[in-house]
N, C-alpha and C positions, 0 to 999 in steps of 0.2 A: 649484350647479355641482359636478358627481363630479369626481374626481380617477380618467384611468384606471391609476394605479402606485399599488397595495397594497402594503403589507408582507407577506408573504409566513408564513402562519402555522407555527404549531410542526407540524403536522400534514405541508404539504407539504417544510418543513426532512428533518423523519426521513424521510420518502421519498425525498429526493435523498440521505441519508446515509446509507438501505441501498442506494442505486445506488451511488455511491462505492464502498463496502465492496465491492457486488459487480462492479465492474470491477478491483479492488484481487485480489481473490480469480481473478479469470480469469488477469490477468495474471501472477500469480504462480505459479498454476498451470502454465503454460507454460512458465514456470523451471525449476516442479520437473520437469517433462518433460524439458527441456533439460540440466538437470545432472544426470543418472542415470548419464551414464560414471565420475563422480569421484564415491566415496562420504562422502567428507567433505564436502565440497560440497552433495551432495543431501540430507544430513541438515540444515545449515544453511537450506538453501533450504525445506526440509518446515518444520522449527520457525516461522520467519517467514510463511511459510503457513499454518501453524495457528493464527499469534496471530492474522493479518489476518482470517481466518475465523470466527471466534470475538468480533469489536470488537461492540462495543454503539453501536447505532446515537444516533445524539444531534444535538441543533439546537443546537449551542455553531458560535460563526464560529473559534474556535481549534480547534476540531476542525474543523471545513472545512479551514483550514488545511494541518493534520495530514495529511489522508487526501489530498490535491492534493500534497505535499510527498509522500508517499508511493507516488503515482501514477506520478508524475517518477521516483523512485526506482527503482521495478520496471520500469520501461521501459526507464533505461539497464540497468540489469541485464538485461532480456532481450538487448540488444545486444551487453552482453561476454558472455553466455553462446552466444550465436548463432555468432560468431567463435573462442571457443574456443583460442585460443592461450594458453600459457605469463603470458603478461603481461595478458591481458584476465579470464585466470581470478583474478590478483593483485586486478586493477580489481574482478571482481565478488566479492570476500573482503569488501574495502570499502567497496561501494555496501550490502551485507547490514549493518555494521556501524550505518553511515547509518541505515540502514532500521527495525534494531534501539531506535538513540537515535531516530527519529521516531513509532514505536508506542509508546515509554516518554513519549514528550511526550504523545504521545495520550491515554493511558492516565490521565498524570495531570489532566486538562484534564476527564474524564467520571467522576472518581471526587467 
């Protein structure tokens, strides 16, 4: 008698982890489109674009993690960048910083 739920091998893991990356990399991209009025801002938001760009695709479940935590992240930031007031560009200073300590958890998790 088959069993039909497999484990799911390392092969399709790195597939779903360069989808990740690259819905990580869209979204962020729209940031960097978003924050180009403020050049501090859009230097920030380019750097954290660059790293997300750059991740190395991996079948670790803490790196799943990572990049779903990451997901989350650049979504509200595309919301306080969308809004654009005084007080939501404060918010998205923060959700970058977030975003920052979630790619260094990343980072350490694939090395």
């Amino acid at each position: 008698m088959a069993f039909c739920f497999s484990k799911p091998n390392k092969k399709e893991l790195l597939a779903d982890s360069r989808e990740r990356i690259a819905d990580n990399e869209r979204t962020l991209a729209v940031c960097k489109e978003l924050a180009e009025d403020d050049t501090e801002l859009d230097r920030k938001v380019a750097l954290v674009y660059d790293a997300v760009r750059y991740m190395t695709p991996s079948a670790s479940a803490s790196v799943m993690q990572c990049d779903k935590k990451i997901f989350a992240l650049a979504g509200d930031l595309k919301i306080a960048l969308t809004k654009g007031r005084d007080r939501d560009i404060a918010h998205a200073e923060s959700i970058l910083r977030d975003i920052d300590v979630a790619i260094v958890e990343r980072n350490s998790y694939c090395k």
